[in-house]
N, C-alpha and C positions, 0 to 999 in steps of 0.2 A: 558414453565412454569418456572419461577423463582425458583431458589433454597434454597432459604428461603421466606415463607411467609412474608407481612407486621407486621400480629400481632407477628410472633417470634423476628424478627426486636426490637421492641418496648419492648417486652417480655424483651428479653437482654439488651436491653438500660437501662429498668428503675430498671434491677438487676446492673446495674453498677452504675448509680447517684442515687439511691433513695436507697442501701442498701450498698451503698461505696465500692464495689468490683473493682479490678482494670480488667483488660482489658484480659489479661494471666488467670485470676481465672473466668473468667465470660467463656471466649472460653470455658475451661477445665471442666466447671457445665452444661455448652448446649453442650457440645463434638463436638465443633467443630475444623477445622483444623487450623484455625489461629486465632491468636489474633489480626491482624490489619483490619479484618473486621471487628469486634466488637469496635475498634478505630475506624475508617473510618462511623461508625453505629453513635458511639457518637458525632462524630464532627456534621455529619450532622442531628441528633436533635436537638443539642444547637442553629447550624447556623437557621434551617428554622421547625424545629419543628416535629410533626408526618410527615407532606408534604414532607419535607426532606428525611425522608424511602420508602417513595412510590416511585415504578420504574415509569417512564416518558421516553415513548417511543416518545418522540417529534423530530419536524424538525425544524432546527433554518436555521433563515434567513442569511445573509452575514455578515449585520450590528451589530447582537447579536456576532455573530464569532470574525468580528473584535476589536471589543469592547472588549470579551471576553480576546484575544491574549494583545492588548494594555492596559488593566487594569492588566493583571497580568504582565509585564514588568514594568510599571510605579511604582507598586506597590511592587514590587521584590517577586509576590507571586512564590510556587514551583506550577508546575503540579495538586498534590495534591488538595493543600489550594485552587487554582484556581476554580477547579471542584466542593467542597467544597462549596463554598462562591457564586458561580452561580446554585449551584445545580444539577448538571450533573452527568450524570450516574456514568462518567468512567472519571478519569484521565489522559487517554490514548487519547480520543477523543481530547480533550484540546491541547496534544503533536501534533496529525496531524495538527491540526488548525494552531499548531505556526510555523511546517515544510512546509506546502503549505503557509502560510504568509510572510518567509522571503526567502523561493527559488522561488515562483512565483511571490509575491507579492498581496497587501492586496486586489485587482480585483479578483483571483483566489478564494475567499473563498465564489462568491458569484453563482460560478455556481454550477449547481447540478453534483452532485458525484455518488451517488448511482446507483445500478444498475449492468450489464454488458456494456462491452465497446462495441460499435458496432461494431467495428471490433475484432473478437474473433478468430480469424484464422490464424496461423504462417505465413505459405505460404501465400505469394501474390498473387490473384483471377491474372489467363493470360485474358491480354486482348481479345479479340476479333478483328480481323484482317478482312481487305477484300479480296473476291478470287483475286484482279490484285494482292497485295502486299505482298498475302502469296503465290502466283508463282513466283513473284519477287526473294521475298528470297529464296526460292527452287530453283530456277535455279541461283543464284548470290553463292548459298551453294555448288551445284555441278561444278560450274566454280572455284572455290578456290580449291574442293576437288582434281580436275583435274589439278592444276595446282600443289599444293602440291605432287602428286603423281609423275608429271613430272621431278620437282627438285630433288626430294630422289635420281630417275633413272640417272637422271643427275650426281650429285654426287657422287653415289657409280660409274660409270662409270668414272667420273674423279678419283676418287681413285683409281681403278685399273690399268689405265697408270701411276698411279706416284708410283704407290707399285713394278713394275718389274725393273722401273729405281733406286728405292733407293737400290734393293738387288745386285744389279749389283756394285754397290761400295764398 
């Protein structure tokens, strides 16, 4: 549920254009916590009217997307204004549009996003293996192990002939 009705929407718009209150004095008469939704309220009735206040849980296509991104560039709109002037919920949405537009390029805005990503899982799923080639590597594991084991013996045995010769000098 939305946390402002449409009719309070409209309520506070037409205490601000119709009874000239500004934006700070209208928040602080409906007790609300900011003044720039009450701005944000206004813009978007002037721009497209009551239609404007109403939430619009829509899916835009790539084409509306890109459109979107290249009109507000063309046009030096901000964020804001952009969302504003197409009517969009959030000015945020807008920002994604313009970040997947110039790091992927303007293709990227036409695939679908929503959702979870198929792959949800840190860890990489282990392959599956067959019985020749997972005894392969078992016995290729235990021929290194033994061979590792061999060299340590090796080497601390050559250290112990070269540790009585150096105390001797």
């Amino acid at each position: 549920m939305a946390k402002y009705s449409n009719e309070f929407k409209l309520q506070v718009v037409k205490y601000c254009i119709e009874e000239h209150h500004g934006y700070t004095d209208a928040a602080n008469h409906f007790n609300m916590k900011q003044d720039h939704t009450v701005l944000k309220w206004v813009r978007k009735y002037r721009e497209h009217g009551e239609k404007g206040l109403i939430k619009n849980n829509q899916k835009y296509d790539g084409k509306f997307k890109q459109n979107v991104v290249e009109y507000m560039h063309n046009n030096h709109l901000s964020l804001t204004e952009t969302a504003i002037k197409f009517n969009l919920g959030n000015h945020n949405i807008v920002g994604k549009w313009e970040r997947i537009y110039y790091e992927e390029g303007p293709q990227a805005l036409y695939e679908e996003r929503r959702g979870r990503r198929k792959n949800m899982s840190s860890k990489p799923r282990k392959k599956k293996l067959s019985k020749e080639v997972e005894e392969d590597l078992i016995a290729e594991n235990q021929r290194l192990r033994m061979e590792n084991a061999y060299l340590k013996k090796l080497q601390a045995l050559v250290q112990e002939r070269t540790k009585p010769k150096q105390e001797k000098k």
